[in-house]
C-alpha positions, 0 to 999 in steps of 0.5 A: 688605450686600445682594447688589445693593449688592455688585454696584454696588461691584464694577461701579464698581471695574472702571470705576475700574480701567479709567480710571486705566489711560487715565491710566496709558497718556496721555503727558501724564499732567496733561492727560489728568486735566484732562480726566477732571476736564472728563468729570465736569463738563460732563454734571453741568452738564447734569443739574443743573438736572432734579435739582435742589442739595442742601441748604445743610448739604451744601455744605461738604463738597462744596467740602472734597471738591473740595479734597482732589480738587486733592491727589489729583489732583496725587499721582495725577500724581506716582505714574504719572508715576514708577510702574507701574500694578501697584504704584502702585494696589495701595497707593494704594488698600491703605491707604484700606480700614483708614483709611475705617473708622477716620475713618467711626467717629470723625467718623460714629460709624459702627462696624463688626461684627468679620465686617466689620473680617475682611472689611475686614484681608483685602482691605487684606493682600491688596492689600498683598501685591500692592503688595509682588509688584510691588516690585523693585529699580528700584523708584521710591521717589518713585512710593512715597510719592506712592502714600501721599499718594494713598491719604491723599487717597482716604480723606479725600475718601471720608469727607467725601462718606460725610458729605456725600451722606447730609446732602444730602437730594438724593442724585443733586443732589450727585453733580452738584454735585460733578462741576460743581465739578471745572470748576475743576480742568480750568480750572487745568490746561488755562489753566497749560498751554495748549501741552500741551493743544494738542499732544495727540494727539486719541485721547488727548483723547477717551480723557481725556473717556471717563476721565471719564464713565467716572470719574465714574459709578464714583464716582456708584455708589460714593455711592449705595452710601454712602447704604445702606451703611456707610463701611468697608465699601463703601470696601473693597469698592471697592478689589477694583479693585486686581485688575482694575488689576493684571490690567491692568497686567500684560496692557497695559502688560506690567508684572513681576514676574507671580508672587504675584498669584494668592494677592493675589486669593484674599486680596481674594475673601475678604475681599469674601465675609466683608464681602458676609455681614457684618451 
């Protein structure tokens, strides 16, 4: 993986940090992800017609990945309505790296050098082991398991797009087909709870719409990395995310216990090195 190529995953991780803190601190966490997904669709709207659709191969995977982005967002839901930032990302995002890799090397036929699987086990045992810093005995178990079922729809959605981009023949009409299609994620949200919507404060709307752009160009750039790059690997380098969330999670929301963090980074760092040298 080139330099530049680290880069952009590791700018996009910061952004996806800094959105799901915006969800974390909504008090109405299912509108504040309505309007995420309204953040992604209406500029992709715009953009569409200059950059043109797809191919009719891709299509598939972008209506199978707007299907697993329901259950993702509705386990997104669930976990920080129950959880803390600081323990709800870590293993969310923790168990995609091993799973990103596995799926890419049977339904891609994509296989990776041993320095890469190195690179790949440090950061998924270093985002553990800060999974594991932040649990405690008021731990919310149901945050928990909704932070697996998160991680599962990370991974499946991560492969089909892996997939489907590099099928596209239009890389930057996918990026916007996809976002166009999570239209029908704010309609659901916004036509079901229409109350909730109207009752929001105003900060929290335009903070919900930032999430989005925001969002949505974090994983614009992780695409674009999937054309270039192998799966597992710009998968894993993406959840380096889970530093700049815990760091996050401590600083803003004030969330404990704040020991162990150091070792969780260090683990991350190495893991980020040995995949940024791997060929």
């Amino acid at each position: 993986m080139t330099l530049s190529i680290a880069l952009i995953v590791l700018a996009a991780a910061l952004l996806h940090a800094t959105w799901n803190a915006i969800v974390k601190g909504a008090p109405d966490k299912a509108i504040v992800l309505g309007l995420v997904a309204l953040g992604h669709a209406v500029p992709a709207l715009f953009a569409l017609p200059f950059l043109g659709l797809p191919v009719w191969a891709a299509f598939p995977f972008i209506v199978g990945s707007t299907l697993i982005h329901w259950g993702y967002y509705w386990f997104l839901n669930a976990a920080y309505k129950h959880g803390d930032l600081s323990v709800v990302y870590p293993i969310s995002r923790g168990i995609t790296p091993i799973l990103v890799a596995l799926g890419a090397m049977y339904f891609a036929r994509e296989f990776l050098s041993p320095e890469a699987w190195i690179g790949i086990i440090c950061i998924s045992l270093g985002i553990g082991f800060l999974a594991l810093a932040g649990l405690g005995k008021h731990t919310n178990w149901i945050a928990i398991a909704a932070a697996f079922g998160t991680g599962l729809m990370i991974a499946s959605y991560s492969i089909v797009d892996g997939i489907g981009i590099r099928l596209s023949e239009n890389t930057l009409g996918y990026i916007a087909s996809l976002f166009v299609a999570e239209i029908f994620v704010a309609i659901f949200i916004f036509t079901t709870r229409w109350e909730r919507v109207v009752a929001l404060p105003k900060r929290y709307v335009w903070a919900g719409l930032a999430g989005g752009v925001i969002s949505g160009l974090a994983y614009g750039l992780v695409l674009y990395a999937k054309t270039i790059a192998p799966l597992g690997v710009v998968s894993a380098l993406r959840e380096s995310s889970v530093i700049f969330a815990a760091l996050i999670g401590v600083m803003w929301f004030g969330e404990g216990p704040k020991s162990n963090r150091l070792a969780a980074a260090i683990a991350v760092a190495v893991g980020i090195v040995t995949l940024a040298m791997a060929r």
